[in-house]
N, C-alpha and C positions, 0 to 999 in steps of 0.2 A: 097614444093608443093604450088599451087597456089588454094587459098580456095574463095570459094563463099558462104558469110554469109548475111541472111535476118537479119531485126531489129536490124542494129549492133552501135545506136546510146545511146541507155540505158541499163540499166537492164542486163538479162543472155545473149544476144545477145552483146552486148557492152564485157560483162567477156569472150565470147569463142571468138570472135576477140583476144583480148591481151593475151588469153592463147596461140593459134594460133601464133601470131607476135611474141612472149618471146620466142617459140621454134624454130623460123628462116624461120617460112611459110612467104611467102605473101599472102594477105586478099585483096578483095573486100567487098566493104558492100552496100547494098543498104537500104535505110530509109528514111519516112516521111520528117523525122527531119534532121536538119543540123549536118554535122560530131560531134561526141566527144574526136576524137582519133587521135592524133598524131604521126608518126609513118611514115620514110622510105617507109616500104613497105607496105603502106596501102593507098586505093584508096576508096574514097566515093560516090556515087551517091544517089545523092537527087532524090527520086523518089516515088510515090505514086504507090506501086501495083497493083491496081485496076483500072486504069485507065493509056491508052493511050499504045505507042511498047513501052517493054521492053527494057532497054540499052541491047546494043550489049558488051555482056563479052564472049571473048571466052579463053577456056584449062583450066577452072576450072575441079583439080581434085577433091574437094568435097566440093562437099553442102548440105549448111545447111541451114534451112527452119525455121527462127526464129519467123517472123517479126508476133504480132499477138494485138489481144486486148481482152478485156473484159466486157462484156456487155454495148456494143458502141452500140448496134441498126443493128450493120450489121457483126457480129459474122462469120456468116458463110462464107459470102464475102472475112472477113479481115485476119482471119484463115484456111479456106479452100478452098474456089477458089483460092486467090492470092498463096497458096502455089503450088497448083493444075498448076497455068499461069508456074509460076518459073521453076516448075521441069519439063514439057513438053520443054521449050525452054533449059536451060541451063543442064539437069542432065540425059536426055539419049540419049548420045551419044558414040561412041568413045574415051577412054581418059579418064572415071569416073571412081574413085574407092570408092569412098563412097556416098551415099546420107542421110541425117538423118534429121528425122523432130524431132521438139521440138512440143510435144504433151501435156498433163496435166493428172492427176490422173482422172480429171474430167471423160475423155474417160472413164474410168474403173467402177467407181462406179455412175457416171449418179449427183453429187452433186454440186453444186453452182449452178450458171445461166442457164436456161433453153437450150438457144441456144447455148452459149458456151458450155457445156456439149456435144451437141450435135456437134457443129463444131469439138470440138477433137476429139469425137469416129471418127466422118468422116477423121480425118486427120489418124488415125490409120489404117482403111479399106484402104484408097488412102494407103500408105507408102507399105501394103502391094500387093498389086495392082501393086507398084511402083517396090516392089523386084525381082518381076517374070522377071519383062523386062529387070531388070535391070543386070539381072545374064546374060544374053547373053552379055555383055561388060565385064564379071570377075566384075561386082561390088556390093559390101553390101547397103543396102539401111534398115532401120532401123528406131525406135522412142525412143524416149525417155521421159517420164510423169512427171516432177516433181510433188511435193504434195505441201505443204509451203515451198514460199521462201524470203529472205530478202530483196526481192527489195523496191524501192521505191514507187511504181504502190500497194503495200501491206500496206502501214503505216495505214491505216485507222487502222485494226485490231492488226498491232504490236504493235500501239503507246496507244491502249484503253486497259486497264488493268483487265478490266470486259471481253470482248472479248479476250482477248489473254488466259486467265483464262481456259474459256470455252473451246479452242481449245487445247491448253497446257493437258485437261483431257481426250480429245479423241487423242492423240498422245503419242503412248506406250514408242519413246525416248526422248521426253519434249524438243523438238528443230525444226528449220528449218533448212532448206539446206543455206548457204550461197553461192550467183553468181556463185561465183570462182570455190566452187565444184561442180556443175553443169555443169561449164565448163571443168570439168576433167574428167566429164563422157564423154561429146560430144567427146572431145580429145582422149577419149581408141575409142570410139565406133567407130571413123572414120578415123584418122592417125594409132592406132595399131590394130585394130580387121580385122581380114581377110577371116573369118568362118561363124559368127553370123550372120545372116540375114536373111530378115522377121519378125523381135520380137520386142514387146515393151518393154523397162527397167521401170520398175516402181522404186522413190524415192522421198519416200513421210515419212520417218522416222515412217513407220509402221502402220502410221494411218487407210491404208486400211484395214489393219489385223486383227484392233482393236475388240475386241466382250465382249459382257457382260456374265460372268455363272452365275447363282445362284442356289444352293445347297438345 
């Protein structure tokens, strides 16, 4: 199948690329940044989503809506319009059978950055917005929330031992997600799920769940 992935130059975006490419898809990627990924059947475009026509990619059967940031100043822009632009031109048409945005825990419990919080719930709302239309083509359209993950965009808090401390006592399995498995959810939710749609996955190693008794 031929896959159409946002933010495919770092991080979880960059991992569901090369999960994608290892099972014998072809990839597009579009990002900021200059390729990281070598690879036959993988095609890059340099491109700023928020500005200027979208490259012309056509017969992507799923996309995926990665490409985001973090209290940049323009949150809602960078995670929720540009996902908003992307999936209007390229994901509902004829020929789709997955759509899946990469959302955050944030969406769910409203915690880190103000706007950010706020741009995932909205990416949630959109996704589901996105599945109604999207069922009139046969296709799933879906989110998916991490909670902590290992990337690089995180070292502040992985690498300070006071802060990780902290987080490590509100997360009931004492881990984060590494990329790769991130990218194994994207992979079930969009090459083999054919059922589920409309829902967000949450994976966040429990954290959300977390709650205090006392007796």
């Amino acid at each position: 199948m031929k896959i159409l992935i946002t933010g495919t130059s770092r991080g979880i975006g960059k991992a569901i690329a090369v999960k994608f490419l290892s099972a014998g898809h072809t990839v597009e990627g579009i990002d900021i940044l200059p390729p990281d990924i070598t690879h036959k059947n993988y095609i890059h475009h340099t491109f700023d989503l928020l500005g200027g026509e979208l490259p012309e990619i056509h017969g992507a059967e799923i996309l995926i809506n990665n490409a985001g940031g973090q209290n940049t100043g323009s949150d809602i822009d960078v995670n929720l319009k540009s996902a908003i632009r992307v999936t209007e031109k390229y994901g509902l048409r004829a020929g789709v059978k997955s759509i899946l945005f990469i959302a955050s825990a944030s969406a769910r419990t409203g915690s880190e950055f103000p706007e950010y919080a706020a741009s995932k719930g909205g990416v949630v709302a959109y996704m589901k917005n996105v599945a109604m239309r999207a069922a009139e083509f046969g296709a799933t359209c879906n989110s998916l929330s991490p909670g902590g993950v290992l990337t690089a965009s995180n070292d502040r808090v992985i690498n300070e031992p006071s802060l990780w401390s902290k987080i490590m006592k509100v997360t009931p399995l004492k881990k984060w997600a590494e990329e790769e498995e991130i990218a194994e959810f994207a992979y079930f939710m969009t090459a083999v799920n054919r059922s589920m749609t409309a829902q967000d996955i949450l994976v966040d190693n429990g954290e959300a769940n977390n709650f205090t008794f006392v007796w």
